[in-house]
C-alpha positions as CSV (number, residue, x, y, z in Angstrom):
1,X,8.5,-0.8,-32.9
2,X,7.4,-0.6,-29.6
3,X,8.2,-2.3,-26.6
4,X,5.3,-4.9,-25.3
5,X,5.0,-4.1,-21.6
6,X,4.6,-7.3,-18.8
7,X,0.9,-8.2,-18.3
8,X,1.5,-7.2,-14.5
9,X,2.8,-3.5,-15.2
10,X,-0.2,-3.4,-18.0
11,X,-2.6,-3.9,-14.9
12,X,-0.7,-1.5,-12.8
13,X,-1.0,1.4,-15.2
14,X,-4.5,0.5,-15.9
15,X,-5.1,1.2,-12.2
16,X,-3.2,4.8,-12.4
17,X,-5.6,5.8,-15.0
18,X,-8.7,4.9,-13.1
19,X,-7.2,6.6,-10.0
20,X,-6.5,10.3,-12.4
21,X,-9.4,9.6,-14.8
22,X,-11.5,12.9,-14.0
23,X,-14.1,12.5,-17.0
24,X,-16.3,10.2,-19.1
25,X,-16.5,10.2,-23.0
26,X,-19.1,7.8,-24.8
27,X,-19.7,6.3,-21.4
28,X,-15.6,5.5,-20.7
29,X,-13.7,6.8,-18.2
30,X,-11.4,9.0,-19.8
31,X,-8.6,11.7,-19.1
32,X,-8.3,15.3,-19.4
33,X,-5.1,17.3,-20.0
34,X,-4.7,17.9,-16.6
35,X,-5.3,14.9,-15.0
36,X,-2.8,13.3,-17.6
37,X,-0.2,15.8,-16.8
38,X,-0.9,14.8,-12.8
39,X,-0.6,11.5,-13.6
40,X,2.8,11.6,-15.3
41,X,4.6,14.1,-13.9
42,X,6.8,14.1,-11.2
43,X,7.5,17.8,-9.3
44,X,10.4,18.0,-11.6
45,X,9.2,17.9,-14.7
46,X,6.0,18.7,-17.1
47,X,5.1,16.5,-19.2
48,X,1.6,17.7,-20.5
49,X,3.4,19.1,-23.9
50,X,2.9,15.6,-24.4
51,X,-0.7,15.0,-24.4
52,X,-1.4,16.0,-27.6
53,X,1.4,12.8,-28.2
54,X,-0.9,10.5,-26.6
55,X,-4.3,12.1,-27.5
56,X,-3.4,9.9,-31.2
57,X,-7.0,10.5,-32.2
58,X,-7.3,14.1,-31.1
59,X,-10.3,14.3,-29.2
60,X,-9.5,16.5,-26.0
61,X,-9.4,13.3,-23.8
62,X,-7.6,10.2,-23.6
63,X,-8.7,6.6,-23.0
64,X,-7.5,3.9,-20.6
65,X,-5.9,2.5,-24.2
66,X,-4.3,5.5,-24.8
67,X,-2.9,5.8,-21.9
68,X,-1.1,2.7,-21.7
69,X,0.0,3.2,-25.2
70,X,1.9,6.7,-24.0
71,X,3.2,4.6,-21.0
72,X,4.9,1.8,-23.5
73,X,6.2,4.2,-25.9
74,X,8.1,6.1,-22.8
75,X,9.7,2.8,-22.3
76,X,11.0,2.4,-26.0
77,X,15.0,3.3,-26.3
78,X,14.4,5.8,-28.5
79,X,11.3,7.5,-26.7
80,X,13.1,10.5,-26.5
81,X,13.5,11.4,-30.4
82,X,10.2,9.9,-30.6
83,X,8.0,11.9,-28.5
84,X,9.9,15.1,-29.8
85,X,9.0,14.3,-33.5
86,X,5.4,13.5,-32.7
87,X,5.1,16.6,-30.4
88,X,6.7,18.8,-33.3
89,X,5.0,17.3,-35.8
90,X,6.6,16.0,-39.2
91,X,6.7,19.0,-40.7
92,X,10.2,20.8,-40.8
93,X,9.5,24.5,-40.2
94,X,8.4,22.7,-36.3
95,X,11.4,20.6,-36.3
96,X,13.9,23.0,-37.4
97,X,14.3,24.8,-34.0
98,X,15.2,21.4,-32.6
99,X,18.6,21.0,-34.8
100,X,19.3,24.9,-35.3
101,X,22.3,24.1,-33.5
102,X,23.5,22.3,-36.6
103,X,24.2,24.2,-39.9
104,X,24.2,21.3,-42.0
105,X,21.0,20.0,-40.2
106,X,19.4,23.3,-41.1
107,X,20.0,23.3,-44.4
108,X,18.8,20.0,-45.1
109,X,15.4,20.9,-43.8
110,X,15.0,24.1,-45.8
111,X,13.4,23.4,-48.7
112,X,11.7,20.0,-47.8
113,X,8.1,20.1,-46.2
114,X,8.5,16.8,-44.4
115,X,11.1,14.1,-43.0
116,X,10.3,10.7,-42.0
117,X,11.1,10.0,-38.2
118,X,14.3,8.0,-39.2
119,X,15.7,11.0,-40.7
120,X,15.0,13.2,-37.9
121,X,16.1,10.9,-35.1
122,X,19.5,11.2,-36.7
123,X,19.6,14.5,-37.4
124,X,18.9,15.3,-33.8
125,X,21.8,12.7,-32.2
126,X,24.1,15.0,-34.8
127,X,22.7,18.5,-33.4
128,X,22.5,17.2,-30.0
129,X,26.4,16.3,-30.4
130,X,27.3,19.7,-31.9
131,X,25.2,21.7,-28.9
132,X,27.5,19.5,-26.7
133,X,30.0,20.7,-29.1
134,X,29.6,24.6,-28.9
135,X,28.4,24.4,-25.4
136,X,32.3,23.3,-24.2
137,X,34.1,25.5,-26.9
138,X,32.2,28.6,-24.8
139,X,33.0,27.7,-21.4
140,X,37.0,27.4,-23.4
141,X,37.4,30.8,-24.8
142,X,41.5,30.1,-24.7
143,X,40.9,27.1,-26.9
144,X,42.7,25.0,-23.7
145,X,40.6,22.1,-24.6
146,X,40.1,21.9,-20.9
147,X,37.3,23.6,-18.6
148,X,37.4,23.7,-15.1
149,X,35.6,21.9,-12.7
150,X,32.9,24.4,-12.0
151,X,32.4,25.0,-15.4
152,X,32.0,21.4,-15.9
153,X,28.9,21.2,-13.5
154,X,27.1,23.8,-15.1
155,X,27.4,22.5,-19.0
156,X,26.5,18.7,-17.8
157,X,23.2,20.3,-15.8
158,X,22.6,21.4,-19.6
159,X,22.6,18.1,-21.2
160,X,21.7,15.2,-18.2
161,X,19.5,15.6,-14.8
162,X,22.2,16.3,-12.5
163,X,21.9,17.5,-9.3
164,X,24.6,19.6,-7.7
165,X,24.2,18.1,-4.2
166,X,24.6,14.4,-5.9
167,X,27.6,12.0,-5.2
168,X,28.2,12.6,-8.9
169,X,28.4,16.1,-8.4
170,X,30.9,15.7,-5.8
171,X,33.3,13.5,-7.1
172,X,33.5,15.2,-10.8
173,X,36.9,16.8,-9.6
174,X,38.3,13.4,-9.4
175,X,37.7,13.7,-13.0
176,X,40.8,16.3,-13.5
177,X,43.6,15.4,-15.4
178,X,45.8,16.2,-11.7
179,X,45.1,16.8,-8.3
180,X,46.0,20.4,-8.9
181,X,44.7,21.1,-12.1
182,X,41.1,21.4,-11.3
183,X,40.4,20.8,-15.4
184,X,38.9,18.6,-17.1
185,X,39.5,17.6,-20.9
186,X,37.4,17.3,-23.4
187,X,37.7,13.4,-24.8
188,X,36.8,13.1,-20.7
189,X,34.1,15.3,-21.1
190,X,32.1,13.6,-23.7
191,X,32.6,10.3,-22.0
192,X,30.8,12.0,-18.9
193,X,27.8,13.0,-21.1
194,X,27.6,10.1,-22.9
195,X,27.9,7.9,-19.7
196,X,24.7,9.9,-18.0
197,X,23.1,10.4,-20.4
198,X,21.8,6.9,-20.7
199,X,21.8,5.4,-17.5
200,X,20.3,2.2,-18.5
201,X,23.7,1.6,-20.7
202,X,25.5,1.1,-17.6
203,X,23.1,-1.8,-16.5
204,X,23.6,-3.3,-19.4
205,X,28.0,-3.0,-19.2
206,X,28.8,-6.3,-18.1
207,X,29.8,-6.7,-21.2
208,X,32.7,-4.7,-22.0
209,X,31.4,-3.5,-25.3
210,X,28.8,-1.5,-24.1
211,X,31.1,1.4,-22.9
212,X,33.7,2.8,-24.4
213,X,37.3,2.6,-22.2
214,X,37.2,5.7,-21.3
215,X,33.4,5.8,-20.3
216,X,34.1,2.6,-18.2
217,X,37.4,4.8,-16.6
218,X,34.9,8.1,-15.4
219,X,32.2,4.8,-14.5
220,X,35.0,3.4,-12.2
221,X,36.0,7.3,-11.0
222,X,32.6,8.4,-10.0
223,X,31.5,5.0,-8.4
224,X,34.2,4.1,-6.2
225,X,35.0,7.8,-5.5
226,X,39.1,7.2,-6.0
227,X,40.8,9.0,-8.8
228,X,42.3,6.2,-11.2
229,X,39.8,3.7,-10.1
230,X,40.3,0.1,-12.3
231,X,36.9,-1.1,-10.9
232,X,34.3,-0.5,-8.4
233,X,31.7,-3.1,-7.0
234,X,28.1,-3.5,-8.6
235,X,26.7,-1.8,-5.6
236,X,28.6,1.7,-5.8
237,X,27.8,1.2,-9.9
238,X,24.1,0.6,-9.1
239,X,24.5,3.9,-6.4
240,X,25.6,6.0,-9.5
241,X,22.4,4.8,-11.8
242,X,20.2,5.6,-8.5
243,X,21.5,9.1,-8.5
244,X,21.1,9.9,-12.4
245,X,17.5,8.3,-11.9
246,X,17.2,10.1,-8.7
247,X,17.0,13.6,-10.3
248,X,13.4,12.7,-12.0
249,X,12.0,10.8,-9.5
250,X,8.6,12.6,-7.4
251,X,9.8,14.3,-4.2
252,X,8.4,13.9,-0.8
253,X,5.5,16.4,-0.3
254,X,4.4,18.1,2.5
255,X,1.9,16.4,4.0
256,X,-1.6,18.0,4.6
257,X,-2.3,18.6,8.4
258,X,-6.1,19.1,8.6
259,X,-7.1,21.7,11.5
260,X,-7.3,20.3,15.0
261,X,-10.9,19.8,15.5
262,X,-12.6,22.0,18.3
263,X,-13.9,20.1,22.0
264,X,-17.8,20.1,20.5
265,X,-16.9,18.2,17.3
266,X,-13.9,15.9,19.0
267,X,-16.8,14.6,20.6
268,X,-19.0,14.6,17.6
269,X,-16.5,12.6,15.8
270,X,-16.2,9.9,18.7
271,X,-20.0,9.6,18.9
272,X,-19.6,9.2,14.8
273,X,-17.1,7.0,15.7
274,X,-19.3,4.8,17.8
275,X,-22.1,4.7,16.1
276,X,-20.1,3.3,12.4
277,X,-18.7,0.8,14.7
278,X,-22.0,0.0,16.3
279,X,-23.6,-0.9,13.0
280,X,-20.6,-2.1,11.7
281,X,-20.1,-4.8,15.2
282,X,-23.7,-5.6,14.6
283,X,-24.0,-6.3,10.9
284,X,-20.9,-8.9,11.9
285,X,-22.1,-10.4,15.0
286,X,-25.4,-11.0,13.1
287,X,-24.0,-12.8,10.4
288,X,-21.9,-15.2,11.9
289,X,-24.3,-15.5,15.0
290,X,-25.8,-19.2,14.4
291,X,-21.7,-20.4,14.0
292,X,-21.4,-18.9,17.5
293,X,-24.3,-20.5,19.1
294,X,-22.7,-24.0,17.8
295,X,-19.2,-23.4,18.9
296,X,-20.4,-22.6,22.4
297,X,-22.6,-25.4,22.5
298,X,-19.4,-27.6,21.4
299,X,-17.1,-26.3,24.1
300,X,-18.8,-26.8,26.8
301,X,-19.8,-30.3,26.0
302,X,-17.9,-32.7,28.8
303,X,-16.6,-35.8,27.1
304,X,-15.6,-37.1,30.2
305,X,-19.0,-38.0,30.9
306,X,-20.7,-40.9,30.1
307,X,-24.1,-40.5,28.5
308,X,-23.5,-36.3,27.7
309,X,-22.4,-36.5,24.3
310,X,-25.0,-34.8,22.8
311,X,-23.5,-34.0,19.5
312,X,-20.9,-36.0,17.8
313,X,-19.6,-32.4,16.1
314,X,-20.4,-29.1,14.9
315,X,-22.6,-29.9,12.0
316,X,-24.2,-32.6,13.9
317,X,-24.8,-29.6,16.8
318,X,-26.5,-27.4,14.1
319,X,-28.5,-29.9,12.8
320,X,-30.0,-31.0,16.5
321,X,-30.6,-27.2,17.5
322,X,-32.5,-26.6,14.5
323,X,-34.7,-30.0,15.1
324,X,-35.0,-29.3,19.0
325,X,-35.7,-25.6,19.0
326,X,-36.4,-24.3,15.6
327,X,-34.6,-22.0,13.8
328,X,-34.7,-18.8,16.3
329,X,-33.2,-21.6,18.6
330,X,-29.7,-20.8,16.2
331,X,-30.3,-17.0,17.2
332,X,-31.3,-17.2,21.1
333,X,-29.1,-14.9,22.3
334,X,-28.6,-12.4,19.9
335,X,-29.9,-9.6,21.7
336,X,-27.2,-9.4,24.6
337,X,-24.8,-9.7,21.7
338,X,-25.7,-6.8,20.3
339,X,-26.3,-4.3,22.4
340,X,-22.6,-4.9,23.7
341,X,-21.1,-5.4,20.2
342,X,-21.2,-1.2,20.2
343,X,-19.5,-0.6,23.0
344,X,-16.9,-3.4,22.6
345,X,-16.0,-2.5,18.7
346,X,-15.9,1.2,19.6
347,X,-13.7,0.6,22.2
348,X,-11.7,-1.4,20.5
349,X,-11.1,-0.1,17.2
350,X,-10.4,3.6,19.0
351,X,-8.2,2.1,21.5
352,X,-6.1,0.3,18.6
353,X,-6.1,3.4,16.5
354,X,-4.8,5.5,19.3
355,X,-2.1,3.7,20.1
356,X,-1.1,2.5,16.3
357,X,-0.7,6.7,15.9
358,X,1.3,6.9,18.7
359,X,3.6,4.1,17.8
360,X,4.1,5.4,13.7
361,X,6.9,7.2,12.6
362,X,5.5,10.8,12.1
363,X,8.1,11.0,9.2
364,X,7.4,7.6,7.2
365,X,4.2,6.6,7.9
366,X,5.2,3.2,9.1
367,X,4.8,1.5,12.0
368,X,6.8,-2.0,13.6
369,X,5.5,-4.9,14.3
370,X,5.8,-4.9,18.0
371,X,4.2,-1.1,17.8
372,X,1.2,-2.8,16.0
373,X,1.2,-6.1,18.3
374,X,0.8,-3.3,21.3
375,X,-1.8,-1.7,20.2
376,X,-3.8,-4.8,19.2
377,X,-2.9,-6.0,22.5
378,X,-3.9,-3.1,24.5
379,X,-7.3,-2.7,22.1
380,X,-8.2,-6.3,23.5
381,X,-7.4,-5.3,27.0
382,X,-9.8,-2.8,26.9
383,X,-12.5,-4.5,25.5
384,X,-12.7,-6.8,28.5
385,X,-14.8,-4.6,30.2
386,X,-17.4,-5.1,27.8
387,X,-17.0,-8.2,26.4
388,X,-16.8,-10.1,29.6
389,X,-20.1,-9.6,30.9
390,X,-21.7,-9.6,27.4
391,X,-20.0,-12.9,27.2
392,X,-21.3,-14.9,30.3
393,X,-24.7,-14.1,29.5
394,X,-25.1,-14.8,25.9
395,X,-23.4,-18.2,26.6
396,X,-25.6,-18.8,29.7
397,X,-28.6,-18.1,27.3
398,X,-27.2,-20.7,24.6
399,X,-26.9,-23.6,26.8
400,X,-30.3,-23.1,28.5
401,X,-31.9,-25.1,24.9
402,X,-29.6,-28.0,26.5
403,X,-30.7,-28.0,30.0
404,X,-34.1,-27.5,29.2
405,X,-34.0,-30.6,26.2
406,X,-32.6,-32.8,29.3
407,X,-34.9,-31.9,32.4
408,X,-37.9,-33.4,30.1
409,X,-38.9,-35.9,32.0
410,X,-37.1,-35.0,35.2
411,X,-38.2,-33.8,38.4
412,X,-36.2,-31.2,38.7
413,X,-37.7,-28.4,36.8
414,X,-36.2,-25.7,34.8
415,X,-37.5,-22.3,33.1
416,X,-36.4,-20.3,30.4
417,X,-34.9,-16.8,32.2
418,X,-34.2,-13.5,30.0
419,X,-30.6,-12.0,29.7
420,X,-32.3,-9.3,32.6
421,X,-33.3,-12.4,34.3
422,X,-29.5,-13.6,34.4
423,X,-27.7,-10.4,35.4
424,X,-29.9,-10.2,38.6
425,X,-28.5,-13.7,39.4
426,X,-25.3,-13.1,38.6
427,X,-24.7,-9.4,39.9
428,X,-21.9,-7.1,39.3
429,X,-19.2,-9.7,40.1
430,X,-20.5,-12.5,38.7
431,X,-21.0,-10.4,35.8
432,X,-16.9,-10.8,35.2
433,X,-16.6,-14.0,36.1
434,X,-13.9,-15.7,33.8
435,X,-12.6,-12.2,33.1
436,X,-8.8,-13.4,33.3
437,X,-9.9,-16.3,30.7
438,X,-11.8,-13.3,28.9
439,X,-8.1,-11.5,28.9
440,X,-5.9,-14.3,27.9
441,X,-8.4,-14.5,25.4
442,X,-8.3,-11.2,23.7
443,X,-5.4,-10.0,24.7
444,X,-3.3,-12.1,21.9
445,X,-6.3,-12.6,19.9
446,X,-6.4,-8.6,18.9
447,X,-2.6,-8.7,19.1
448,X,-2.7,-11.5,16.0
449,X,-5.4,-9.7,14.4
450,X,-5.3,-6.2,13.8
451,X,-1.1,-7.0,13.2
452,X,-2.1,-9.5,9.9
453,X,-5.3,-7.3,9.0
454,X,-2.7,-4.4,8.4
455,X,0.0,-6.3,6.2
456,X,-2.7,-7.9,4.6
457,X,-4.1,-5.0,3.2
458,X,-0.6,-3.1,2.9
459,X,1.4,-6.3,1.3
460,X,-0.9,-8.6,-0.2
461,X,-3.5,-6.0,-1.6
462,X,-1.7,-3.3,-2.2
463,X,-3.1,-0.6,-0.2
464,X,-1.3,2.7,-0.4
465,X,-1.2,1.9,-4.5
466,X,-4.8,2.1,-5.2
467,X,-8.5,2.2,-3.0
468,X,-9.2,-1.7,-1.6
469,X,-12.7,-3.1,-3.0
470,X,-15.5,-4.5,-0.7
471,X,-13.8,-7.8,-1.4
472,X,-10.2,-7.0,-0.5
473,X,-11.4,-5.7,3.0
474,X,-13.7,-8.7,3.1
475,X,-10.8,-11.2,2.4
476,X,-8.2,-9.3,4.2
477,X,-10.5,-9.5,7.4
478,X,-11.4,-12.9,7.1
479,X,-7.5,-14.0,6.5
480,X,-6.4,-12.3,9.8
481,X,-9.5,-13.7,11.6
482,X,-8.2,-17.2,11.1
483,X,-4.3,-17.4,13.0
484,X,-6.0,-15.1,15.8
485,X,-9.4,-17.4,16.3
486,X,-7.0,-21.0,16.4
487,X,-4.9,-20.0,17.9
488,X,-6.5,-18.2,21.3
489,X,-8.9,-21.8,20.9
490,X,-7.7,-22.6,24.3
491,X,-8.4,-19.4,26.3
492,X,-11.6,-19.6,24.7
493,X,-12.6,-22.7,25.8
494,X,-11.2,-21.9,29.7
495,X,-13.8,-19.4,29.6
496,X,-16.4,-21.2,28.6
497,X,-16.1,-23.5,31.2
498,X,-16.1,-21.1,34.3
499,X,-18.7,-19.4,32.5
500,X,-21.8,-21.7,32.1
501,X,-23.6,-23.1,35.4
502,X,-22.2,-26.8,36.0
503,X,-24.7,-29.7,35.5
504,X,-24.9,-32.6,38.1
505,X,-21.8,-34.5,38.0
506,X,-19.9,-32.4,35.3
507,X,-16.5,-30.7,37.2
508,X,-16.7,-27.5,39.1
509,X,-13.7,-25.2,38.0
510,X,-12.1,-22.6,40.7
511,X,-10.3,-20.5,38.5
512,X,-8.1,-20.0,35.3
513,X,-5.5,-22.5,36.4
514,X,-7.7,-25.0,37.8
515,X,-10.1,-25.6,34.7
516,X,-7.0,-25.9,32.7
517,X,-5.4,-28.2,34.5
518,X,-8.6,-30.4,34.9
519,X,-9.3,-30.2,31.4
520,X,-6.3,-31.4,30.9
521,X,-6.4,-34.1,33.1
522,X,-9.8,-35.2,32.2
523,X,-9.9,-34.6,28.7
524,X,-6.8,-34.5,27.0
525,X,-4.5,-31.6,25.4
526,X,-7.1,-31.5,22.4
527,X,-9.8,-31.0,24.3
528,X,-8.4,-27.2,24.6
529,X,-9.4,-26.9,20.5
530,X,-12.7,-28.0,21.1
531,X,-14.8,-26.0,18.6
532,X,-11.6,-24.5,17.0
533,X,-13.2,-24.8,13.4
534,X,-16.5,-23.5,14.6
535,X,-14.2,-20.4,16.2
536,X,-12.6,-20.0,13.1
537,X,-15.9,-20.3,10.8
538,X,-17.3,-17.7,13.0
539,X,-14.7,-15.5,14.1
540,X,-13.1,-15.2,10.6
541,X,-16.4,-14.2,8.8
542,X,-17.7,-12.1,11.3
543,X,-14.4,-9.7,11.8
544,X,-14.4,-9.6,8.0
545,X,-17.5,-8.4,7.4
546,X,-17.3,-6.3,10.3
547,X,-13.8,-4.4,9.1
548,X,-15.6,-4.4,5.7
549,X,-18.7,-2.1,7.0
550,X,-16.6,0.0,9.3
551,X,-14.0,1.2,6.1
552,X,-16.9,1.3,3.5
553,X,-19.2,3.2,6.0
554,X,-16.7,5.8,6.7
555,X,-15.8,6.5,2.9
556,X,-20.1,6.4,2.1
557,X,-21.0,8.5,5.0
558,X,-17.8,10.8,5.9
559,X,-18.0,12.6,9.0
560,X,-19.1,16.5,7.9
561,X,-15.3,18.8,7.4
562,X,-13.3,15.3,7.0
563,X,-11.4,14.5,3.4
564,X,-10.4,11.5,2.1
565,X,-8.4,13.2,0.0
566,X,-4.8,12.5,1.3
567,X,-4.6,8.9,1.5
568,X,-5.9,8.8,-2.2
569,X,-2.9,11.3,-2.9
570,X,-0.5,9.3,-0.8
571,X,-2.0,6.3,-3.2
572,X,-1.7,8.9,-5.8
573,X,2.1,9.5,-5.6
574,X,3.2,5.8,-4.7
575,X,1.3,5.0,-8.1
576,X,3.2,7.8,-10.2
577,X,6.5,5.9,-9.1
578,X,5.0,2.7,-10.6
579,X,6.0,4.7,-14.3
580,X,9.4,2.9,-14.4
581,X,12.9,5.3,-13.9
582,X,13.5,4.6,-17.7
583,X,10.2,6.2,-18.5
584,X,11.0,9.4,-16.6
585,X,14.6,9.6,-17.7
586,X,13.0,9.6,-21.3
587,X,10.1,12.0,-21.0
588,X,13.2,14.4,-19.3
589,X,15.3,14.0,-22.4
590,X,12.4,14.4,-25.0
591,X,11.3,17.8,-22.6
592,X,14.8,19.2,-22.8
593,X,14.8,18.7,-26.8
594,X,11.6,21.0,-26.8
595,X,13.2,23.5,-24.6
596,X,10.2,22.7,-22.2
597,X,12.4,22.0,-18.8
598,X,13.8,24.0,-15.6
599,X,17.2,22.2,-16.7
600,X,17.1,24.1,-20.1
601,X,18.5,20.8,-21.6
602,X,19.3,21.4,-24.8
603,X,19.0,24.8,-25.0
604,X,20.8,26.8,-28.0
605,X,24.1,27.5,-27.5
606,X,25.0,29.5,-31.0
607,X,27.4,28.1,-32.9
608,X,31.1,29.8,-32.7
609,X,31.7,32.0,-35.6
């Protein structure tokens, strides 16, 4: 019977098969022999003998169901015996190959057509045993009952993955009946090929029943790496399961390195660059735009002044602006935003890239924290140049629906000026007025962000195991919007304030530390979140949805000579490992029955006359 698998590995390996599926079959995605035998096999071994196994209904392609179903049955105890009797097929002239090594096995098969699984699963632990059998009685032509070490090696490579480099490998002479002897007996032979053979016997040894006493002695040997062992800790056991497991297991590949691009299309790929982040920067500034307008409009609201609270909070704020200026009153603004959005996300997504690649490990792929906290930080310094004077006007031109709502009826009159209008007035230096406010800002802001936009994508969705969805970039930006918009509140509001022009009788700020100690004073420490929620209700969204257009963009509209191709392998061969060791130590024994491995487990040895 077979083994029901978790719901959560059920999922995983549903998500292998979409990743290899390479065809479509009454209007299913389906696999073909050789994406099934990519998806299963690690560099090791070949496992596509057994598609016809899985391919139950024998169409030429299998189905996500059948899939699954191969998966489970690899898992079974017994897989081994199993897959070679389905791959052989029940009838005997197929099947007698596998126990030739066995006169008696032989001979029962002659003169019967068929045998049921249950017969042939014990017929081939009996000819396995005697090719164990006749494989040692060759390598003892002196009929010693010993075999040396070297010899040793060379029969066990026969009958378990074993690599010659292993710590097993190594420590097999401790093995010897002496120091001296360099031979080992045959009672401790079988124990070693029993032992490694199953691997997952050894996990299971706590109780002493599971191993025989002299299986438990070679356990003790091999782990601890001291001839006589009594015992050896559960790490040094679990370091000799690793190493039997080990031998099946995908090995790293060399990695593609696509051909440095020439001076013409480095600069081809920039402008690409700039112009996905562009239309990305602008789809998210749009979006979010209105929540912006508010949270302006909320910051630089003085509380200290009697008579000026014009909105009691942010939903009361986007209620009045609607009422006062109409709905294009939520959008005035806009424009300034975004014709710098381009040059700010283009900056800064380049600058964060460059430095993440400088700061990852060439080797592993991976990157630490303070490497990714740099590069944030260093994108957001960058951006400054940008941001700052994109900043003063498109706040100057969302506070002007105030000034003008309270000059009705005044004698002081006020016009509506342009964003041209208010770069003439402020110039080139007024232009980065708040800039250190602007830095303290975005330094930490990108710092937080790009930092939890990675690990959210890496350790909450999985990226690296399968392609992210519009949603998963969506939510991952969003998520890291939040800690990075709260919690750079304060800077925020700071610049606000030695941004906008100063009404009668509202405080003049100098300078960074002068506006925060007088809001301070005046106001209070939470004064300093003013607009926090707004921040986050904006800033969240918005870098979501921004993130979300720059990745999708890139994969729909892939700059000309670019592939895709090896992260979706990378994904590819951290996926493969999701097939548990077990499954792989199983498929190995069921290929060595068939004489189907580089190992030649298994292979005839004929019997000694």
């Amino acid at each position: 019977m077979s083994s029901q698998l978790p719901a959560g590995d059920v999922a995983r390996l549903a998500e292998i098969f979409d990743l290899y599926a390479d065809t479509v079959s009454d209007g299913a995605k389906c696999m073909s022999p050789a994406a099934f035998a990519r998806a299963t096999s690690p560099p090791v071994l070949d496992t596509s003998a057994f598609f016809a196994v899985a391919d139950t209904e024998a169409r030429g392609v299998l189905t996500k169901d059948d899939f699954i179903r191969f998966q489970t049955l690899l898992r079974d105890a017994d897989a081994a015996a199993k897959l070679s009797f389905s791959a052989a097929e029940p009838e005997t002239a197929s099947l007698r190959a596998l126990v030739s090594a066995d006169p008696a096995a032989s001979s029962y098969l002659k003169d019967r057509p068929k045998i049921s699984y249950a017969e042939f699963a014990q017929l081939i632990d009996a000819s396995r045993a005697a090719r164990i059998r006749h494989a040692f009685v060759a390598a003892d032509p002196q009929g010693s009952g010993t075999i040396h070490i070297d010899q040793l090696l060379v029969i066990a490579r026969q009958f378990v993955p074993l690599e010659p480099t292993s710590p097993i490998s190594q420590r097999l002479a401790l093995l010897s009946e002496s120091p001296d002897s360099q031979r080992i007996g045959y009672p401790t032979f079988l124990a070693l090929i029993s032992l490694l053979s199953d691997p997952s016997r050894i996990r299971q040894s706590a109780p002493a029943t599971s191993l025989s006493p002299l299986e438990t002695d070679v356990l003790n040997t091999l782990a601890s790496g001291e001839r006589g062992a009594e015992s050896a800790t559960p790490e040094s056991i679990s370091n000799i399961i690793d190493t039997c497991y080990s031998a099946l297991q995908p090995v790293p590949q060399a990695e593609h390195k696509p051909k440095p691009r020439t001076g013409l299309m480095e600069v081809m790929f920039q402008a690409y660059n700039f112009a996905i982040g562009a239309v990305a920067g602008g789809i998210g500034a749009a979006v979010v735009y209105p929540i912006d307008l508010v949270k302006t409009r909320m910051q630089n609201q003085r509380a200290a002044v009697v008579g000026e609270m014009l909105y009691k909070n942010s939903i009361d704020c986007f209620r009045k602006v609607i009422r006062n200026e109409g709905i294009l009153g939520l959008y005035r603004g806009l424009g300034p935003q975004l014709v710098g959005v381009a040059p700010e996300k283009a900056i800064k997504l380049t600058v964060n890239d460059f430095v993440r690649s400088r700061f990852t490990n060439k080797q592993t792929g991976e990157i630490a924290v303070a490497g990714e906290m740099l590069a944030g930080a260093m994108a957001g310094a960058s951006q400054v140049v940008f941001t700052n004077p994109l900043e003063i006007v498109k706040i100057r031109l969302q506070i002007q629906g105030e000034m003008l709502k309270e000059a009705v009826g005044s004698t002081k009159a006020i016009s509506r000026s342009g964003a041209i209008t208010i770069i003439k007035e402020l110039g080139l230096v007024g232009l980065y007025k708040g800039a250190s406010a602007c830095l303290l800002r975005d330094v930490p802001f990108s710092a937080i962000y790009f930092t939890c936009y990675s690990h959210l994508k890496k350790d909450v969705f999985r990226e690296g195991e399968r392609q992210l969805g519009m949603l998963d970039l969506l939510l991952a930006g969003a998520i890291a919007g939040m800690p990075a918009a709260y919690l750079t509140t304060p800077a925020d509001v700071i610049k606000t304030r030695l941004q906008v022009v100063a009404k009668q009788g509202e405080t003049v700020y100098t300078g960074l530390t002068d506006a925060a100690r007088k809001i301070y004073k005046e106001e209070g420490f939470k004064a300093f979140f003013k607009g926090g929620p707004a921040r986050i209700f904006r800033s969240s969204p918005q870098f979501g949805a921004t993130l979300m257009c720059y990745e999708l963009f890139h994969r729909m509209v892939p700059f000309p000579g670019e592939s895709h191709e090896l992260p979706q392998e990378r994904a590819a061969h951290q996926s493969r490992e999701l097939s548990s060791q077990t499954a792989l130590f199983h498929a190995g024994n069921a290929l060595r029955l068939l004489h189907d491995s580089g190992y030649k487990f298994g292979a005839f040895v004929p019997p000694s006359k």
